[in-house]
Backbone as JSON Lines, residues from 0, in Angstrom:
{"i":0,"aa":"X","n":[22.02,3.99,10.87],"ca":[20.85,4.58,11.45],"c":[19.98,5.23,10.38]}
{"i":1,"aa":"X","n":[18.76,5.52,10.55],"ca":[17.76,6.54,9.86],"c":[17.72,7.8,10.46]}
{"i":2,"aa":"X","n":[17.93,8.91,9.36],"ca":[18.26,9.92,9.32],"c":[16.81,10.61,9.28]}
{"i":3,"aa":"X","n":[16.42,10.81,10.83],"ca":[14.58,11.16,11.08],"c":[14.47,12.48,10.42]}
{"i":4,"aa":"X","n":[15.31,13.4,9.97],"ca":[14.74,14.26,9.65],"c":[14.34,14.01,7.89]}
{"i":5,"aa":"X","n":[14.83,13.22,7.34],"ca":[14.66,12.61,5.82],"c":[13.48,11.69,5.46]}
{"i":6,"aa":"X","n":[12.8,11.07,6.82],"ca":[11.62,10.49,7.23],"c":[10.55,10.71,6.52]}
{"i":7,"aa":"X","n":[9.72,10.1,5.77],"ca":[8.63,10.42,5.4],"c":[7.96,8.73,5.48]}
{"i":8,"aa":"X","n":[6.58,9.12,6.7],"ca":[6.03,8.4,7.37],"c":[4.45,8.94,6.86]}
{"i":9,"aa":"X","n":[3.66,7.72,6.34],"ca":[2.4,7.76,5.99],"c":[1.41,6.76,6.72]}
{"i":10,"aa":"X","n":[0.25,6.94,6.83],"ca":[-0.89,6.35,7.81],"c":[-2.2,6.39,7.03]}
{"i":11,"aa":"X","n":[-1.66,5.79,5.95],"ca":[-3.27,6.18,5.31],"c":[-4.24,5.2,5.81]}
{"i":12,"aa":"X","n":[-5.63,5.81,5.42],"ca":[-7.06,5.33,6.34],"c":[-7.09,3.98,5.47]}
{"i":13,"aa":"X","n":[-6.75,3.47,4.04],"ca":[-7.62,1.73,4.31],"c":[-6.11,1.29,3.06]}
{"i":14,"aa":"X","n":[-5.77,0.19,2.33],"ca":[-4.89,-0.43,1.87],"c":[-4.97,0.32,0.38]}
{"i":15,"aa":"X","n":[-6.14,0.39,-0.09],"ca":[-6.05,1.15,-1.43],"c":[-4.82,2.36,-1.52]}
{"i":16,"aa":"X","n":[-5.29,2.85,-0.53],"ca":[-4.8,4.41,0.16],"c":[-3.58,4.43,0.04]}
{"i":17,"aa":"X","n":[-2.75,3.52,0.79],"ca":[-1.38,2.65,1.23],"c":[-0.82,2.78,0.02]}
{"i":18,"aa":"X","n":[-1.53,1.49,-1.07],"ca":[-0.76,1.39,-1.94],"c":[-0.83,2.65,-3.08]}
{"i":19,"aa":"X","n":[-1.42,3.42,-3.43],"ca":[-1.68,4.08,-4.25],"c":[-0.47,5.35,-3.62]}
{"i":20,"aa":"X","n":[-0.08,5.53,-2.77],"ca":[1.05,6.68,-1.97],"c":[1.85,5.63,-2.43]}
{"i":21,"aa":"X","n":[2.17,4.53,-2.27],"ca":[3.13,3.85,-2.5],"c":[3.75,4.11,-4.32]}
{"i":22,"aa":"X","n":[2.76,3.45,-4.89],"ca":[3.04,3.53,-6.15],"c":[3.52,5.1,-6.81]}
{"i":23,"aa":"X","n":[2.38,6.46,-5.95],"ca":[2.95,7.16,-6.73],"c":[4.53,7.83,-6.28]}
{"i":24,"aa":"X","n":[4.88,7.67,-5.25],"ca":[6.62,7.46,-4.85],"c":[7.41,6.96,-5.6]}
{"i":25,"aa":"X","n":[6.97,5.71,-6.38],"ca":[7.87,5.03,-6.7],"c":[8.02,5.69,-8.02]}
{"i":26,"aa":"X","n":[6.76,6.07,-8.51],"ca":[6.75,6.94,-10.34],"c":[7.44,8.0,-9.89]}
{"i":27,"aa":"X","n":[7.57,8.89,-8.73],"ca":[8.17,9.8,-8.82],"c":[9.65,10.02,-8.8]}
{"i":28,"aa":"X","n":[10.62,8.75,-8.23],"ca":[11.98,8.3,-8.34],"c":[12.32,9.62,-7.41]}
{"i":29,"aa":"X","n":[11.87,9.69,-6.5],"ca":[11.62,10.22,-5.41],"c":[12.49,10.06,-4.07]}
{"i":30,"aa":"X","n":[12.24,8.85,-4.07],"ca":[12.81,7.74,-2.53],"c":[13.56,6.6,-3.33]}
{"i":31,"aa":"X","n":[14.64,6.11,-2.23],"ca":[15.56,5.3,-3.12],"c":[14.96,3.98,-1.58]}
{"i":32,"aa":"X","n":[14.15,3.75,-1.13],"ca":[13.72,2.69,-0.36],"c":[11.99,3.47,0.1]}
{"i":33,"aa":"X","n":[11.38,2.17,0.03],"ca":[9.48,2.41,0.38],"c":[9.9,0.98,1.53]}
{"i":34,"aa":"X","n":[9.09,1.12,2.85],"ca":[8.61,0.07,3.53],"c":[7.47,0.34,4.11]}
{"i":35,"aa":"X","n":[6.9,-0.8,3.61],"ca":[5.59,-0.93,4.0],"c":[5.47,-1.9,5.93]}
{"i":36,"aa":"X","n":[5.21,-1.41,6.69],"ca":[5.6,-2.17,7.69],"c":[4.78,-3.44,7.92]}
{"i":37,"aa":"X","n":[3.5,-3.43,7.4],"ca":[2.67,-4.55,7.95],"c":[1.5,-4.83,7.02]}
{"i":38,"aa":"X","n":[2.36,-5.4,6.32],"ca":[0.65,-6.21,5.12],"c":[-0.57,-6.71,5.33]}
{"i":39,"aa":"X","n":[-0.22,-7.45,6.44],"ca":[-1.69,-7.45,6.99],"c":[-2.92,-6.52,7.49]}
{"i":40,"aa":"X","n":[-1.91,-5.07,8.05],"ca":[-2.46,-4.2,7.8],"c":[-3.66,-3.12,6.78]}
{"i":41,"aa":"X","n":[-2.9,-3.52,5.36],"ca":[-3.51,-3.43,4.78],"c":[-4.95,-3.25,4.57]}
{"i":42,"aa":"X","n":[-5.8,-2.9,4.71],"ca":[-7.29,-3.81,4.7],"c":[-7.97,-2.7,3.62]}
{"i":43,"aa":"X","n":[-8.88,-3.83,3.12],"ca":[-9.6,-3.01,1.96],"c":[-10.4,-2.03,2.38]}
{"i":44,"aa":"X","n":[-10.88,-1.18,1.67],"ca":[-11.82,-0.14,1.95],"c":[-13.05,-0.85,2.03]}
{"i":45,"aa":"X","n":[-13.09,-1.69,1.43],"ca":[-14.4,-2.52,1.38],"c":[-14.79,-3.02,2.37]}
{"i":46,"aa":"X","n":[-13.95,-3.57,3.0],"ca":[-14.05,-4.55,4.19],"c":[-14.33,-3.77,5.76]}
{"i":47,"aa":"X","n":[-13.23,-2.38,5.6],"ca":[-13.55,-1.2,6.63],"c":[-14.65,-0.81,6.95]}
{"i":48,"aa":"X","n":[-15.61,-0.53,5.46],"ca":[-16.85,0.39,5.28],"c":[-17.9,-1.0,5.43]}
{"i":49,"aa":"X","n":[-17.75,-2.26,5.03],"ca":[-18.42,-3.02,5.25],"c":[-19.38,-3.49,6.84]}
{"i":50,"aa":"X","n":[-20.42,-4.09,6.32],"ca":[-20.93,-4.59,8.3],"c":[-19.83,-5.97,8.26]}
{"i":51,"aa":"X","n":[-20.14,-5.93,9.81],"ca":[-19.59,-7.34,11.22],"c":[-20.27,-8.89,9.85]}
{"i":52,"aa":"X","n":[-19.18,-9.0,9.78],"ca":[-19.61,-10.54,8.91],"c":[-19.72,-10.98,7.7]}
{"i":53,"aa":"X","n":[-19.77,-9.45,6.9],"ca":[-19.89,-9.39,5.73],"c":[-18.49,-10.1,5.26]}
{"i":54,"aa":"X","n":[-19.2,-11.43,3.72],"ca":[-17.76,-11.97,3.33],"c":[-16.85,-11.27,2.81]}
{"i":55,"aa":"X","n":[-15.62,-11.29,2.57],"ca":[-14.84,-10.52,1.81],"c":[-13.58,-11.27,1.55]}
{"i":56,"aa":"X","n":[-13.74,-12.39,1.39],"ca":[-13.07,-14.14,0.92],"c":[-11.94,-13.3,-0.64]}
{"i":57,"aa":"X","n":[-11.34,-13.16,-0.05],"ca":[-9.65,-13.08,-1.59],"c":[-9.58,-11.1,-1.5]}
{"i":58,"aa":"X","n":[-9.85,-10.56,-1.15],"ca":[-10.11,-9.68,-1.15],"c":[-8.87,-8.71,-1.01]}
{"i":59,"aa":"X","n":[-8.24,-8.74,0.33],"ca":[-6.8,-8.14,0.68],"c":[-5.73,-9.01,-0.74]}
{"i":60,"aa":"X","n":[-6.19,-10.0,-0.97],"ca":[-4.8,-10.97,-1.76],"c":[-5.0,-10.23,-3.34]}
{"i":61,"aa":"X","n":[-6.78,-10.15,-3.48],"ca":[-6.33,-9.05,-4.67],"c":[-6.07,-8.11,-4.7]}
{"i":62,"aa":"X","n":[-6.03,-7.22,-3.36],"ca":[-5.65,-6.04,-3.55],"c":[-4.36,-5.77,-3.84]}
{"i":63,"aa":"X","n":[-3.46,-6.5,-3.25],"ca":[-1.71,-6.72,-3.31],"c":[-1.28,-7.24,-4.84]}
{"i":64,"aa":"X","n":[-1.78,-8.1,-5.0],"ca":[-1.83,-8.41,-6.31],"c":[-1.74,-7.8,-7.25]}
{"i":65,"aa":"X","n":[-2.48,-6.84,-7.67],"ca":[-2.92,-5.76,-8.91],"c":[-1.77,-4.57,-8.17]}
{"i":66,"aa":"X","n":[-1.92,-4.36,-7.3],"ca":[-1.24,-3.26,-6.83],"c":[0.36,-3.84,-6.9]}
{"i":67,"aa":"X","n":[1.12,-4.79,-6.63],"ca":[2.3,-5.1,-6.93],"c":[2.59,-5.0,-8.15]}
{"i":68,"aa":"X","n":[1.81,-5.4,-9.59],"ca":[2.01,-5.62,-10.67],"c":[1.81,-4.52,-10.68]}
{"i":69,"aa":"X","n":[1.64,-3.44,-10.42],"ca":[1.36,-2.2,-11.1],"c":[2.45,-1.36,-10.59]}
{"i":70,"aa":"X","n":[3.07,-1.8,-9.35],"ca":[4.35,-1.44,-9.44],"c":[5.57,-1.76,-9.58]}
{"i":71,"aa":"X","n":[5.26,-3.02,-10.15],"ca":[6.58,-3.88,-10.35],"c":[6.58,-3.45,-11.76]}
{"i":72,"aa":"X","n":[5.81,-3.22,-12.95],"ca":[6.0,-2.44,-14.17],"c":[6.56,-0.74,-13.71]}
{"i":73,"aa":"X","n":[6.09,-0.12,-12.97],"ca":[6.82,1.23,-12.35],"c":[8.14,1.14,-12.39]}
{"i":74,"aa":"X","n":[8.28,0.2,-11.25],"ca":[10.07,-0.15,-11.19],"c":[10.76,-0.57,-12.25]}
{"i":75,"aa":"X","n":[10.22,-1.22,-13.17],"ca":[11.02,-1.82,-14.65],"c":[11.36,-0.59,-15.54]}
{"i":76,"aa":"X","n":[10.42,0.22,-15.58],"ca":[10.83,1.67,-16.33],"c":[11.95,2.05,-15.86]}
């Protein structure tokens, strides 16, 4: 089971947000497990603050992208 009182549950407002709590957890050797529940979730700030239609073609895929590599060097330390 998960031990709710050890819980630490985040809701940040756009994917930047997400990952950037994410990453700095992981620098802090803090938590010995991060789950992210829903990647698709994710969504850029760009795309949030953006209008109905506006393109935003690769956008979430770079965000994961740069943001994985930046913590997949975290975790190698």
């Amino acid at each position: 089971g998960v031990d709710t009182d050890s819980l630490i549950v985040s809701q940040p407002d756009n994917g930047e947000q997400a990952l950037e709590i994410a990453d700095m957890l992981i620098r802090s050797g803090a938590l010995d497990v991060i789950v992210i529940d829903s990647v698709a979730a994710l969504v850029p700030k760009a795309e949030i603050e953006g209008e109905m239609g506006d393109s935003h073609v690769g956008l979430q895929a770079r965000l994961m992208s740069q943001a994985l590599r930046k913590m997949t060097g975290a975790l190698a330390q």
